[in-house]
N, CA, C and O of each residue as an XYZ file, in Angstrom:
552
protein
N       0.843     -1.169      0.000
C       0.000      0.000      0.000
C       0.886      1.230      0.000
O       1.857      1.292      0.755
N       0.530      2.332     -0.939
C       1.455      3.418     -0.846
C       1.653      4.142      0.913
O       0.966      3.883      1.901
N       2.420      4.756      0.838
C       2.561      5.521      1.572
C       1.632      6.496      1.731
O       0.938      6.616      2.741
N       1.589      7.180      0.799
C       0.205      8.518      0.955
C      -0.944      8.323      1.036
O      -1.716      9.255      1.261
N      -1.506      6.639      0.820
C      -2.784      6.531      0.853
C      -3.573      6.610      2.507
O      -3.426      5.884      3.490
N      -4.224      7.519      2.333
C      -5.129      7.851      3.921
C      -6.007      7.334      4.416
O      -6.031      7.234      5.643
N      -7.076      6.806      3.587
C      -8.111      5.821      4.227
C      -9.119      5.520      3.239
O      -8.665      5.630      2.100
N     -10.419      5.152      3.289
C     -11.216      4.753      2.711
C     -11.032      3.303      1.842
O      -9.831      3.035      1.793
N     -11.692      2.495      1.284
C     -11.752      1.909      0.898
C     -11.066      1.385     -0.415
O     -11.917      1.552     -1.290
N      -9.708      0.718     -1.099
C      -9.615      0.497     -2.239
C     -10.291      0.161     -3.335
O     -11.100     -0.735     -3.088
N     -10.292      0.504     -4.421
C     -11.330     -0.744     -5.547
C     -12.194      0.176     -6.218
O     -11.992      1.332     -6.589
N     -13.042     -0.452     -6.289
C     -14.528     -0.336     -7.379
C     -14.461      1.647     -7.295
O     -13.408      2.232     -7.038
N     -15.606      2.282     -7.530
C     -15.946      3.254     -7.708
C     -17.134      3.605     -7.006
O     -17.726      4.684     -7.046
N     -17.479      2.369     -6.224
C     -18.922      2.660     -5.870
C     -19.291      3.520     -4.444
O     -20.361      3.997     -4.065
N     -17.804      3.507     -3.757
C     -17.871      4.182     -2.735
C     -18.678      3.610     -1.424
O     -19.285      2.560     -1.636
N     -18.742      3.985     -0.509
C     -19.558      2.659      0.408
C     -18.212      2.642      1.944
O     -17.184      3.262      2.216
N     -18.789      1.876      2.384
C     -17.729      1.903      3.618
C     -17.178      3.369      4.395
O     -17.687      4.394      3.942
N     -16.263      3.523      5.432
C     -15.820      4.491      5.808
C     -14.812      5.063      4.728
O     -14.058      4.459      3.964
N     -15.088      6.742      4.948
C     -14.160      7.174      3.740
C     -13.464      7.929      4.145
O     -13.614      8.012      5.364
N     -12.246      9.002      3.535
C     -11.752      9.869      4.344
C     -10.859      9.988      3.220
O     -10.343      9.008      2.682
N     -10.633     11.425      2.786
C      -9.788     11.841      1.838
C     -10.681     13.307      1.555
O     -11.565     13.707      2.312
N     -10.215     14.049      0.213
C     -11.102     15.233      0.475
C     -10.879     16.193      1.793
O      -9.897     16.682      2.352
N     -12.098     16.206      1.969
C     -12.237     17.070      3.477
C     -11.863     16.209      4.210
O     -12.809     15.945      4.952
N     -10.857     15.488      4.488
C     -10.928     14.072      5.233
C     -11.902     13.762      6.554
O     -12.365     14.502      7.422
N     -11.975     12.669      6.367
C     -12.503     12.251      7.848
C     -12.705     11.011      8.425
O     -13.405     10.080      8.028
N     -11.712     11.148      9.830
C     -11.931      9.450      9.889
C     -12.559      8.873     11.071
O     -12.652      9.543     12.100
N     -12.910      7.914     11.013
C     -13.886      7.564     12.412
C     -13.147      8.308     13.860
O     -12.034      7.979     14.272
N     -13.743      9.027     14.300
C     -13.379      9.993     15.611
C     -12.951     11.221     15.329
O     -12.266     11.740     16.211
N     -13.108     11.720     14.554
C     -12.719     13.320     13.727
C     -14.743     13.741     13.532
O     -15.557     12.868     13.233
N     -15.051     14.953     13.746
C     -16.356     15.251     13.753
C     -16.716     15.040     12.135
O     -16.195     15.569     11.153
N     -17.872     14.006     12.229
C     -18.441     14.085     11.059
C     -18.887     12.689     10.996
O     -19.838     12.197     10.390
N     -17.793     12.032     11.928
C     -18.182     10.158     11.585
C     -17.560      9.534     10.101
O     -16.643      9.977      9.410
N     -18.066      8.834      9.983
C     -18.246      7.762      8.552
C     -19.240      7.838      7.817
O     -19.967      8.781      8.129
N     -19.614      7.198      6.900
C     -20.792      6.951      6.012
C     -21.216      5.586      5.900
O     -20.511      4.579      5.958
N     -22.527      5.681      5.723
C     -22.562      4.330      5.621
C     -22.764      3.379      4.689
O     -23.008      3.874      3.589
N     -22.756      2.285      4.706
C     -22.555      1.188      3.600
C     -23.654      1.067      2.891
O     -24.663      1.676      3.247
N     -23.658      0.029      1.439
C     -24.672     -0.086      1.349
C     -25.434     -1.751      1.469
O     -26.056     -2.386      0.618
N     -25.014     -2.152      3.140
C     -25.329     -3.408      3.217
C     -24.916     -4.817      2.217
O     -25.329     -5.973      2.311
N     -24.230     -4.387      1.533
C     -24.180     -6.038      0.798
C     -23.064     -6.827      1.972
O     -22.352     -6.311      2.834
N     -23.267     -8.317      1.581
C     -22.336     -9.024      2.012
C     -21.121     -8.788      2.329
O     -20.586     -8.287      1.340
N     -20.049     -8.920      3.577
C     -18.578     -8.127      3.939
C     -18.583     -7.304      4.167
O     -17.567     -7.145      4.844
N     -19.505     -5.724      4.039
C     -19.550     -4.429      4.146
C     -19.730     -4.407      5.426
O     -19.809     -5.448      6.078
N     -19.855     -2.706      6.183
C     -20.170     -2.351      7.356
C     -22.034     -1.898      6.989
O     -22.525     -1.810      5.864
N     -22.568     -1.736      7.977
C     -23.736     -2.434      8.504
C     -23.837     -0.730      8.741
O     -22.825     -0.086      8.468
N     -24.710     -0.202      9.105
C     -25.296      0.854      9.767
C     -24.661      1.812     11.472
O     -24.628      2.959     11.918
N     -24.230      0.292     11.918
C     -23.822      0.512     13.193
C     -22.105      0.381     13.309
O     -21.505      0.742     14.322
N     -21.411     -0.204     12.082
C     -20.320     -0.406     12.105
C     -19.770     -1.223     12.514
O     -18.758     -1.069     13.197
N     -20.446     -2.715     12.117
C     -19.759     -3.766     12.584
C     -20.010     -4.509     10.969
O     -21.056     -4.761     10.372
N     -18.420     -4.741     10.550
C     -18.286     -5.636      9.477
C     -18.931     -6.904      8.798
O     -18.050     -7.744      8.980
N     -19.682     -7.368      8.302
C     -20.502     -8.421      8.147
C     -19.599     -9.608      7.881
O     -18.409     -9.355      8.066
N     -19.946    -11.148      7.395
C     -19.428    -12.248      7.013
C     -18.202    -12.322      7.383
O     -17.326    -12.327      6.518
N     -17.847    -12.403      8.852
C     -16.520    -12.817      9.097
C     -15.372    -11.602      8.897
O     -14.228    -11.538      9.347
N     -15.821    -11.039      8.387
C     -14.633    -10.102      8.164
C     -14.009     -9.022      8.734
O     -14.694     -8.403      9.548
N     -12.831     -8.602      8.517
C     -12.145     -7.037      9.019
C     -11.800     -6.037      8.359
O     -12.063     -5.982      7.157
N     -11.221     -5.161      8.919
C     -10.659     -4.202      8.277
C      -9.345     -3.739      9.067
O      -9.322     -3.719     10.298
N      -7.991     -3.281      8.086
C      -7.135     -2.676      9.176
C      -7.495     -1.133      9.203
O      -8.210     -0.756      8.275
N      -7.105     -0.203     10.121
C      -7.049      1.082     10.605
C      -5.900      1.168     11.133
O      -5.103      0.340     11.574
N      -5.918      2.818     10.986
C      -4.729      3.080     11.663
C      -5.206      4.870     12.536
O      -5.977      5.612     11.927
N      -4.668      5.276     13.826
C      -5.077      6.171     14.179
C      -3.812      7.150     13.886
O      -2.614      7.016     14.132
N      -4.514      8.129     13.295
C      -3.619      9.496     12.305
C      -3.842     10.768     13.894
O      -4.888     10.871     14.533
N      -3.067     11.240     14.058
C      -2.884     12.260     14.968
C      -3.028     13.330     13.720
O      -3.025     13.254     12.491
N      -3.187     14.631     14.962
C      -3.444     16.109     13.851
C      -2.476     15.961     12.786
O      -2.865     16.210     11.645
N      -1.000     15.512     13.011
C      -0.035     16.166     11.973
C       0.229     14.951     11.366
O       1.377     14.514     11.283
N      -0.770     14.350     10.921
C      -0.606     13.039     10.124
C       0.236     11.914     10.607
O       0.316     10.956      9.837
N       0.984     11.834     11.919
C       1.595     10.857     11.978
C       1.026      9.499     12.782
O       0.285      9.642     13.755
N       1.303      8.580     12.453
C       0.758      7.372     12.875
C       0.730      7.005     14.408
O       1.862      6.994     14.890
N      -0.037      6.775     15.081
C      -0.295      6.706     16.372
C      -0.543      5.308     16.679
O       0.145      4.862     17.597
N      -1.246      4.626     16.206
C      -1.738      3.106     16.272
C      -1.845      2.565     14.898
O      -2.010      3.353     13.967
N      -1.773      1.424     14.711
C      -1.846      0.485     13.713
C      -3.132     -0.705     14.180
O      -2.936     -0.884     15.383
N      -3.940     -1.285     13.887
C      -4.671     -2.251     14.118
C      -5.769     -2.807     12.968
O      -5.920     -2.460     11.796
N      -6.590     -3.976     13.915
C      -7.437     -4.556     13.025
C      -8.623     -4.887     14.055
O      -8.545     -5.575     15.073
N     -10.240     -3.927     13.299
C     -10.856     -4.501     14.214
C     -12.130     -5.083     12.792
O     -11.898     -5.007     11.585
N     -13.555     -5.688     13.504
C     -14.728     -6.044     12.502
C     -15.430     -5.004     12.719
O     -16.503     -5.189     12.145
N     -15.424     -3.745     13.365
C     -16.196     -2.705     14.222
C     -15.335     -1.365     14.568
O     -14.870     -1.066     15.668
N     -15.224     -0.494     13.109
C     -14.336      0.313     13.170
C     -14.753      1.563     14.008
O     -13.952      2.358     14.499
N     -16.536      1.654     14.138
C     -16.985      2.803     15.097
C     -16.699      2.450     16.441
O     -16.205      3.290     17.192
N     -16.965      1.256     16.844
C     -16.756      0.837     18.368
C     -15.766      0.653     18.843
O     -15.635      0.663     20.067
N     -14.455      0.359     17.740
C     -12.763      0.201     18.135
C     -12.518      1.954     18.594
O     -11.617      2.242     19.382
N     -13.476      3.088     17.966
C     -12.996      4.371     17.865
C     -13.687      4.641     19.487
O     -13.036      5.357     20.248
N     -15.043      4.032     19.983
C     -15.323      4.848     21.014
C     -14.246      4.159     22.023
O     -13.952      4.850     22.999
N     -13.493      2.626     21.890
C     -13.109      2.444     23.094
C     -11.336      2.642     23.172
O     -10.552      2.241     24.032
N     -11.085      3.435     21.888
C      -9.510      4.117     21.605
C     -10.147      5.184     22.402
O      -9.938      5.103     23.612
N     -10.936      6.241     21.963
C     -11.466      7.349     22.858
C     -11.478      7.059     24.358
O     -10.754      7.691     25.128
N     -12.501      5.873     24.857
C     -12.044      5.921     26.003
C     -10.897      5.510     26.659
O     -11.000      5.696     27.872
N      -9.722      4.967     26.282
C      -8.282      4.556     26.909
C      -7.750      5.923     26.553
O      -6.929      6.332     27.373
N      -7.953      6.578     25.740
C      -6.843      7.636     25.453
C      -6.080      7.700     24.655
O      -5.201      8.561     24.615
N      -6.300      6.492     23.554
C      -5.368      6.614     22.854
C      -5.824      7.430     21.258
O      -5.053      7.794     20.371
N      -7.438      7.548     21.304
C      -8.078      8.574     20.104
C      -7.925      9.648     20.932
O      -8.576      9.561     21.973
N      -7.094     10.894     20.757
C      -7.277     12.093     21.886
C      -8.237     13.291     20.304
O      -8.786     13.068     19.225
N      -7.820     14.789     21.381
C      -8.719     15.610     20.626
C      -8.281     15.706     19.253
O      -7.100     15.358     19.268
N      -8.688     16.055     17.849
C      -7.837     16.089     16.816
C      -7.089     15.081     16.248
O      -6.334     15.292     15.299
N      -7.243     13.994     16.761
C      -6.904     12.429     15.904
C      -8.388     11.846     15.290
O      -9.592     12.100     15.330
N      -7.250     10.710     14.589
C      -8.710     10.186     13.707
C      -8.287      8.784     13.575
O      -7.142      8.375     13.384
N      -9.743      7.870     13.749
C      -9.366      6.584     13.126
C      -9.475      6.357     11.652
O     -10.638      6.221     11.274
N      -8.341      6.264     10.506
C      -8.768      5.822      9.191
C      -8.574      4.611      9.273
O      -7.607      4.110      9.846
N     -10.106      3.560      8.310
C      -9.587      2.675      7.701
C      -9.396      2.460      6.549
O     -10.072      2.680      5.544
N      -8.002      1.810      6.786
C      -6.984      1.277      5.469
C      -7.013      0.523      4.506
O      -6.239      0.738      3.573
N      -8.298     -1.036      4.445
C      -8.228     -1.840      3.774
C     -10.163     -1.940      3.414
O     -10.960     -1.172      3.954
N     -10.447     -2.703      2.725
C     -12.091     -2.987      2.573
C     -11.942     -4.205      3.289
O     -10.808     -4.520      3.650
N     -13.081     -5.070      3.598
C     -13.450     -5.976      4.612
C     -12.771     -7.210      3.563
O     -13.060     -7.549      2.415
N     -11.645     -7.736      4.631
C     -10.842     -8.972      4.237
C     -10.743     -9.981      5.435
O     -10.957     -9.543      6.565
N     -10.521    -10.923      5.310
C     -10.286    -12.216      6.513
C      -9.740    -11.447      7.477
O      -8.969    -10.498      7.338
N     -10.104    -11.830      8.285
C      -9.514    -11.951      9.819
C      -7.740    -12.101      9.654
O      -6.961    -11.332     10.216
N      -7.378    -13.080      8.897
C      -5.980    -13.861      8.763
C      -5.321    -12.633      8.259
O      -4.413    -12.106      8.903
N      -5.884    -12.002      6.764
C      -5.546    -11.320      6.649
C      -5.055    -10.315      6.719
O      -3.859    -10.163      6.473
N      -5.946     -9.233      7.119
C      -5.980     -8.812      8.248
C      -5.224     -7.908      9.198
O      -5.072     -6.704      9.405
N      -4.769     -9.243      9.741
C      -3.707     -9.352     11.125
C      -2.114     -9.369     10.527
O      -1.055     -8.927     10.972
N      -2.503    -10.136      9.236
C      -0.888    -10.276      8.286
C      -0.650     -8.584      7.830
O       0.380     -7.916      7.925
N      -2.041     -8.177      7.297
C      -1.522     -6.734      6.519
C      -1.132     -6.150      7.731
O      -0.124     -5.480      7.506
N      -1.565     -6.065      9.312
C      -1.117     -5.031     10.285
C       0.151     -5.629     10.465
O       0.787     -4.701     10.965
N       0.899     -6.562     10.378
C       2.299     -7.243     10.991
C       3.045     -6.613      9.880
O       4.198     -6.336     10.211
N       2.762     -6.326      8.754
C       3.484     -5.626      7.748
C       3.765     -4.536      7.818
O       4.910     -4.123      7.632
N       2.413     -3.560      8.208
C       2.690     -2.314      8.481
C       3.708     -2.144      9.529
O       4.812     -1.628      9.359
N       3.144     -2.723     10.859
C       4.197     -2.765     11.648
C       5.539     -2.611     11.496
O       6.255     -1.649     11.776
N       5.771     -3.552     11.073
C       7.637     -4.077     10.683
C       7.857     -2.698      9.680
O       8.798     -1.909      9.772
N       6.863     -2.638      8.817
C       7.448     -1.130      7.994
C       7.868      0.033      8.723
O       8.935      0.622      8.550
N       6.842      0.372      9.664
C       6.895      1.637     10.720
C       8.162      1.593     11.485
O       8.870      2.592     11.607
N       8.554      0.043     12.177
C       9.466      0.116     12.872
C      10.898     -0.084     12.184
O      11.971     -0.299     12.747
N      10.553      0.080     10.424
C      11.851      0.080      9.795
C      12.108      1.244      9.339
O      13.236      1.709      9.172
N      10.897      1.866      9.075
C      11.272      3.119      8.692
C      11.752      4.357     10.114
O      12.749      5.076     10.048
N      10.599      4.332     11.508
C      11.179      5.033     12.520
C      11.875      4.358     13.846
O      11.910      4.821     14.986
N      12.535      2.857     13.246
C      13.275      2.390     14.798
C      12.337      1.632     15.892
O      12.620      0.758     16.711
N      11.233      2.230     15.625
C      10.010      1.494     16.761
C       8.373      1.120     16.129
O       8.039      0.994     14.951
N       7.694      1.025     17.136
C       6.678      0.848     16.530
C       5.945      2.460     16.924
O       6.448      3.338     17.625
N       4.455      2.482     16.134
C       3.997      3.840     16.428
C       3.909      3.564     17.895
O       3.989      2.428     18.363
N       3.659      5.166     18.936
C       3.139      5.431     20.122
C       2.641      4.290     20.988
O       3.246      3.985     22.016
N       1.158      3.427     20.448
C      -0.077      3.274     21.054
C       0.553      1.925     20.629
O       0.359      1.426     21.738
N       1.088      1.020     20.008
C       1.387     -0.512     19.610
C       2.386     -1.019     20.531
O       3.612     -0.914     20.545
N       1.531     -1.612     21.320
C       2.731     -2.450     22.187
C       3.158     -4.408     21.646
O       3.988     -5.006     22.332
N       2.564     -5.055     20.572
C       2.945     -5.682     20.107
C       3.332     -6.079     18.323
O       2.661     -5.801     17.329
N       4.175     -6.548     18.383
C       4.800     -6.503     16.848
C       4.199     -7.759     15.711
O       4.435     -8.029     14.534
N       3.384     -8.277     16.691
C       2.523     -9.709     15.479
C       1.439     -9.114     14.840
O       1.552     -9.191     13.617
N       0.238     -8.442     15.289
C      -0.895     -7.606     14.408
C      -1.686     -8.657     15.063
O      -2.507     -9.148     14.289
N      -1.700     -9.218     16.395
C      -2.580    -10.428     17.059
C      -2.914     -9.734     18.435
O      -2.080     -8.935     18.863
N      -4.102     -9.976     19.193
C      -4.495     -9.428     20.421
C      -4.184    -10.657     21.431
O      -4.451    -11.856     21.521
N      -3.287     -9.415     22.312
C      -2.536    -10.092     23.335
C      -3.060     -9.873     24.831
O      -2.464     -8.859     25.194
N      -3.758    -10.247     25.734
C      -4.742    -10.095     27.186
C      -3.517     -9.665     27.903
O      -2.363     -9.989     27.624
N      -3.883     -8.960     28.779
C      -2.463     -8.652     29.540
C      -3.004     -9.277     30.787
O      -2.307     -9.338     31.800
C-alpha cells in the first residue's frame, strides 16, 4: 500500500464503507463515517463488518503521523473504546486502510505495516505495544 494513501476503501468506484480523503474524515474526527450499502462483507449501519470479516485502521494524529496500527470487525466501536483509553485524543482520527478482508488477513496486513513503521522510525507507532498484528490479554 502506498505511503500517501489515507483511508477509505480500495477498488470499485462505488464508494460505500468508511471514507476519508477530500475534506478528510476518519472515524473519531467530527463528522463520523458513512454508511454502507449493506451487501455481504460491508459495514452495517452501526459499524460492525458483516461475514466474518475485518478491516485494518490506523489512528492518524493532527499532523498526520501514525499513532496506532490495528485490526478490528467494528471500526466505530474500536474508535469509542480508543477514545475511552486515550489513545483517540482531541484532533486524531481513526482511518480505515483496507475494505473488509479475513480476519488472517488482516492481522498479516497489520504485521506488515508494523515491521514497515518500525523500519522506517526504529520502533513501533506510540499506542502498539505488540509486533505480530494479534491481540494479546495482559
Amino acid at each position: 500500500m502506498a505511503r500517501g494513501f489515507r483511508g477509505g476503501f480500495r477498488g470499485g468506484s462505488r464508494g460505500g464503507g468508511f471514507r476519508s480523503g477530500g475534506g478528510r474524515r476518519g472515524i473519531g474526527s467530527s463528522g463520523g463515517g458513512r454508511r454502507s450499502s449493506g451487501r455481504s462483507g460491508r459495514s452495517s449501519s452501526k459499524g460492525q463488518i458483516k461475514g466474518g470479516k475485518s478491516v485494518q485502521y490506523a489512528i492518524e494524529g493532527s499532523r498526520g503521523e501514525t499513532k496506532y496500527i490495528g485490526t478490528t470487525n467494528n471500526p466505530r466501536q474500536r474508535a469509542v473504546e480508543h477514545r475511552q483509553k486515550g489513545k483517540l485524543g482531541k484532533g486524531d482520527r481513526l482511518v480505515v486502510e483496507t475494505k473488509p478482508i479475513s480476519r488472517k488477513s488482516a492481522e498479516r496486513v497489520e504485521s506488515a505495516k508494523l515491521a514497515s513503521h518500525r523500519q522506517q522510525h526504529g520502533r513501533n507507532p506510540k499506542h502498539n505495544t505488540t509486533n505480530d498484528g494479534r491481540y494479546h490479554s495482559r
